[in-house]
N, CA, C and O atoms as a GROMACS GRO file, in nm:
protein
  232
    1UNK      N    1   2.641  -0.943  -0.758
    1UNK     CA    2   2.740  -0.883  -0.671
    1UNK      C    3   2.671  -0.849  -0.539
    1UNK      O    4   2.553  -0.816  -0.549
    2UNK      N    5   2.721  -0.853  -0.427
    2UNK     CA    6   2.698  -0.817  -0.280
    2UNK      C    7   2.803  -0.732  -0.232
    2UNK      O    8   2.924  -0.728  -0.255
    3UNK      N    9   2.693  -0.636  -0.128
    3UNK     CA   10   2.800  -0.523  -0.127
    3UNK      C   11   2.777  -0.503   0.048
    3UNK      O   12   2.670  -0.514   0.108
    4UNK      N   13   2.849  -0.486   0.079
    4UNK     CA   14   2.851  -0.452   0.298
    4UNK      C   15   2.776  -0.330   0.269
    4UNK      O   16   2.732  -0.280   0.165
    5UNK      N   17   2.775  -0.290   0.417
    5UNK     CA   18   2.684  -0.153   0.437
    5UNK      C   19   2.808  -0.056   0.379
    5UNK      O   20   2.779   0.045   0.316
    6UNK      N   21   2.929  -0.086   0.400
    6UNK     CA   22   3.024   0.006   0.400
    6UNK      C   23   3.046   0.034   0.269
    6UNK      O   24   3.103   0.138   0.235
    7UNK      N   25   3.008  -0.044   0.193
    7UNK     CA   26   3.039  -0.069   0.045
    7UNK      C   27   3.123  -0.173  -0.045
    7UNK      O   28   3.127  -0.202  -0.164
    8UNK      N   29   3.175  -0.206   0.046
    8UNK     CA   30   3.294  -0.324   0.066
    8UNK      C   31   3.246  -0.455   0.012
    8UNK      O   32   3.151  -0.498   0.078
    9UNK      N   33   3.282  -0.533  -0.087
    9UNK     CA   34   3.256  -0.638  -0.175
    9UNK      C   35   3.262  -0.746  -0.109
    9UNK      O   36   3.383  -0.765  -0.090
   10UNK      N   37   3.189  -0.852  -0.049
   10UNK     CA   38   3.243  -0.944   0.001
   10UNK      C   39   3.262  -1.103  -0.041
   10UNK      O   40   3.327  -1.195   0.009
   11UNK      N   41   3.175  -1.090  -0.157
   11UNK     CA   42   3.209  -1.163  -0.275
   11UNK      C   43   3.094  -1.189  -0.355
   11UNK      O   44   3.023  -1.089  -0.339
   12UNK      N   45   3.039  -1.263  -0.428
   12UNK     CA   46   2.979  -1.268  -0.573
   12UNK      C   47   2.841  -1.397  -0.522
   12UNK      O   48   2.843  -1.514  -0.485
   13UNK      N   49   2.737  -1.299  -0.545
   13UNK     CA   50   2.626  -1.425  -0.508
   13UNK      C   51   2.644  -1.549  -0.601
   13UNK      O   52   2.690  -1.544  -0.715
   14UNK      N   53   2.617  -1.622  -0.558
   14UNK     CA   54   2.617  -1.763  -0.656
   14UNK      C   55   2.454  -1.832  -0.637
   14UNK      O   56   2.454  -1.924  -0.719
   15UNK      N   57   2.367  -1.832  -0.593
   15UNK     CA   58   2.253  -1.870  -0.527
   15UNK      C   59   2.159  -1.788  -0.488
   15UNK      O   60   2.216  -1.686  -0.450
   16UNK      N   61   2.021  -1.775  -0.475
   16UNK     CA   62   1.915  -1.753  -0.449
   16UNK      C   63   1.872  -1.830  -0.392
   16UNK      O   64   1.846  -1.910  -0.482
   17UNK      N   65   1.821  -1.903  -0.253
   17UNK     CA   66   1.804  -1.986  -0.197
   17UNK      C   67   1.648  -1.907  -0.121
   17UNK      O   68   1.641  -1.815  -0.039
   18UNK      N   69   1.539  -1.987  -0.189
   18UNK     CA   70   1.367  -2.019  -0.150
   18UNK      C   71   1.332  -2.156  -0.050
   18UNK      O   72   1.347  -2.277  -0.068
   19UNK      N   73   1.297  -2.101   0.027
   19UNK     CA   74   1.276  -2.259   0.146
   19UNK      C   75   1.158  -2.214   0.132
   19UNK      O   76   1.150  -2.091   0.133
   20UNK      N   77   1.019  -2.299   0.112
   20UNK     CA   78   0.898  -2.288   0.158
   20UNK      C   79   0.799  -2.178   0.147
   20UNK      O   80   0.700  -2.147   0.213
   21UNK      N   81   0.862  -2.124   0.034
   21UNK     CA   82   0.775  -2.022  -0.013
   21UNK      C   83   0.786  -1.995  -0.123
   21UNK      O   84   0.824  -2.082  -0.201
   22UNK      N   85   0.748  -1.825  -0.181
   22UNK     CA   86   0.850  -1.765  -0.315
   22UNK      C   87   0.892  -1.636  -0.252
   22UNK      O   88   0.905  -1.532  -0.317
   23UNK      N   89   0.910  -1.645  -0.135
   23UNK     CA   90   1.040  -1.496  -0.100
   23UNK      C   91   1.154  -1.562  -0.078
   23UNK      O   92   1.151  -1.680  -0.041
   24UNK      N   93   1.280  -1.488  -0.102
   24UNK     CA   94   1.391  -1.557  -0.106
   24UNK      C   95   1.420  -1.542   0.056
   24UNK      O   96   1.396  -1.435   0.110
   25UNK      N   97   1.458  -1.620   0.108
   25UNK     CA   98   1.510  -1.650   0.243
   25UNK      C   99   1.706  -1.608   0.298
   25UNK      O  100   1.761  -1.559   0.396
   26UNK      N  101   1.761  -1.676   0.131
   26UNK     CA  102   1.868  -1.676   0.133
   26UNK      C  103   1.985  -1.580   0.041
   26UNK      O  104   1.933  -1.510  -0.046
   27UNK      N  105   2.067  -1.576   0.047
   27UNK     CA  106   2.182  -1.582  -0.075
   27UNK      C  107   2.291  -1.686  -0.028
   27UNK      O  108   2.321  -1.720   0.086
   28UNK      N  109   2.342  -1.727  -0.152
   28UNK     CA  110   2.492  -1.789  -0.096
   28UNK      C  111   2.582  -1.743  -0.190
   28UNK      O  112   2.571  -1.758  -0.312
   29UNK      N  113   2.684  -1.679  -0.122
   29UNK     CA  114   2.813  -1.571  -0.139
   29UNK      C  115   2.924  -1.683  -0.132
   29UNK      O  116   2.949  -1.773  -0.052
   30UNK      N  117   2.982  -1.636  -0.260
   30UNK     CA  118   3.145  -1.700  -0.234
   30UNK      C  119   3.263  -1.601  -0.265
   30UNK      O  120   3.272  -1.537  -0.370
   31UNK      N  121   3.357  -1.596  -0.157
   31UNK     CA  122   3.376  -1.447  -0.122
   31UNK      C  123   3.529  -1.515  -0.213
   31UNK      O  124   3.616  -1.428  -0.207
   32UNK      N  125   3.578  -1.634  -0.287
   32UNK     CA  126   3.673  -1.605  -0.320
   32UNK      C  127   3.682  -1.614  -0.487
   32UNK      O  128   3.575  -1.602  -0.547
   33UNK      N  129   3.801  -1.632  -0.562
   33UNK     CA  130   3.779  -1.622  -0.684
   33UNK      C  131   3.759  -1.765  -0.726
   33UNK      O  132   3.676  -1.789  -0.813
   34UNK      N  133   3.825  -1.857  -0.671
   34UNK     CA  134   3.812  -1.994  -0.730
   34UNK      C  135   3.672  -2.061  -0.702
   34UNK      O  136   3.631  -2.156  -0.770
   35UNK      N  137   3.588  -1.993  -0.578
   35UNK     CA  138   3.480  -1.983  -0.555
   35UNK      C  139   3.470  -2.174  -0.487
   35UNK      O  140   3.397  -2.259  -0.538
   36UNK      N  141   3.553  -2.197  -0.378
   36UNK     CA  142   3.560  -2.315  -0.331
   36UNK      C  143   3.492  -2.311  -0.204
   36UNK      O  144   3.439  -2.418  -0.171
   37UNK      N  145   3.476  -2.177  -0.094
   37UNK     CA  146   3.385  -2.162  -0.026
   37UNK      C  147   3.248  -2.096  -0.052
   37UNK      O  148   3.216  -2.027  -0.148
   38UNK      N  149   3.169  -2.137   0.064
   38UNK     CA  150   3.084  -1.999   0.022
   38UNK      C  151   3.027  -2.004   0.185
   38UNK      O  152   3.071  -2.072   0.278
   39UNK      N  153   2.916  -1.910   0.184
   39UNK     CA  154   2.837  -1.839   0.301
   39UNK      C  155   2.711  -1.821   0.308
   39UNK      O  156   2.677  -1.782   0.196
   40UNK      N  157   2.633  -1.826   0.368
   40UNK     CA  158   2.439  -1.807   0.351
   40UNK      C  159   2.438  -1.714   0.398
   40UNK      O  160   2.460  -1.722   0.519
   41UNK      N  161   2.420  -1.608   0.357
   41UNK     CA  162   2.318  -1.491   0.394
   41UNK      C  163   2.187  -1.424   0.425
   41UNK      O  164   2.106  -1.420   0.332
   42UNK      N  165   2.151  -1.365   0.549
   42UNK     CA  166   2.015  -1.391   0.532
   42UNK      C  167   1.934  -1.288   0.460
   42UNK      O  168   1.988  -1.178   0.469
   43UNK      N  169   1.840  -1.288   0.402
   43UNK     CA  170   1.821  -1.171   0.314
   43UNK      C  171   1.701  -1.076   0.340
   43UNK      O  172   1.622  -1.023   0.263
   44UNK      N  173   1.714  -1.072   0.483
   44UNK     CA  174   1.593  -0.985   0.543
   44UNK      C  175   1.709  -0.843   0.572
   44UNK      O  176   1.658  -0.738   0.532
   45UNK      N  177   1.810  -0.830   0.616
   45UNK     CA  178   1.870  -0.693   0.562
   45UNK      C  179   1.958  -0.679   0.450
   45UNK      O  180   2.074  -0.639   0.459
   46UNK      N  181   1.891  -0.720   0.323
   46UNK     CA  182   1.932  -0.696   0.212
   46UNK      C  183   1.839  -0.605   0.083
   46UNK      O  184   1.723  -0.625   0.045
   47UNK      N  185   1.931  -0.509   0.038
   47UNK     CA  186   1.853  -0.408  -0.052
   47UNK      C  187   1.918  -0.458  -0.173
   47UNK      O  188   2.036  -0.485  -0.195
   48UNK      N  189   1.789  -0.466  -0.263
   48UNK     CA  190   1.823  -0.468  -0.398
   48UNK      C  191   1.837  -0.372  -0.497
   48UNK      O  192   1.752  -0.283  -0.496
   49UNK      N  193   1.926  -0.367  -0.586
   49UNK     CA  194   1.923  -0.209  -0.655
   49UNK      C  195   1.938  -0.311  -0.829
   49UNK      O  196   2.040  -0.368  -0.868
   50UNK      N  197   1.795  -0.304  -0.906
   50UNK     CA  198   1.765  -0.380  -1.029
   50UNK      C  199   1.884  -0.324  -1.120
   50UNK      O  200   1.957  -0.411  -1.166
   51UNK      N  201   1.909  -0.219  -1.145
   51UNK     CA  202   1.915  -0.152  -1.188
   51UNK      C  203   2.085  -0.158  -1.239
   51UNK      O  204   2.141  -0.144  -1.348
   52UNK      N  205   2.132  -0.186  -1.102
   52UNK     CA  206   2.315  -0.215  -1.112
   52UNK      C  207   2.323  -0.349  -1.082
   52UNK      O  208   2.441  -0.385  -1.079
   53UNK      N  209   2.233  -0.451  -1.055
   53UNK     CA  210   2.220  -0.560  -1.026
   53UNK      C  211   2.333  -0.619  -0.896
   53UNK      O  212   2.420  -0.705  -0.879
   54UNK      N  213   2.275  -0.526  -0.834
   54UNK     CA  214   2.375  -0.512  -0.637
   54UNK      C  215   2.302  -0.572  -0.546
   54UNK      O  216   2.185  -0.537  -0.559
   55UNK      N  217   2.315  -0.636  -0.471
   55UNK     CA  218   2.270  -0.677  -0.312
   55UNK      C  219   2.356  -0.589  -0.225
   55UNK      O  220   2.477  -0.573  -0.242
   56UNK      N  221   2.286  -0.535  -0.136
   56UNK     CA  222   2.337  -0.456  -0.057
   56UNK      C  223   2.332  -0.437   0.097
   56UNK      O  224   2.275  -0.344   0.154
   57UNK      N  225   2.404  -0.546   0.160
   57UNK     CA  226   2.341  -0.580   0.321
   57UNK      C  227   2.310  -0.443   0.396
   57UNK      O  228   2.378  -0.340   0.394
   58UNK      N  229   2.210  -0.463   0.453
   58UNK     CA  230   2.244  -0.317   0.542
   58UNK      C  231   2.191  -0.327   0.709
   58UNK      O  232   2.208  -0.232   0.785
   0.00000   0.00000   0.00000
């Protein structure tokens, strides 16, 4: 799950995306239910919380 700063859901990671390393660079979000789009995110303002298993842009 991915969550806005606001708290606001913007849809469901589907991807972990590693280019050229082992830090993740990416996510790719598909913000609908049939999950026919999606979005790259970059994941340098993103907090992870293990725990509730959240991405959390900020």
């Amino acid at each position: 799950m991915l969550r806005g700063p606001m708290g606001r859901t913007p849809g469901r990671v589907q991807q972990v995306l590693v280019i050229g390393g082992y830090e993740p660079e990416y996510v790719e979000v598909s913000p609908g239910l049939l999950g026919f789009r999606s979005a790259l995110t970059p994941v340098l303002g993103v907090a992870v919380d293990d725990e509730r298993r959240v991405l959390t842009l900020q």
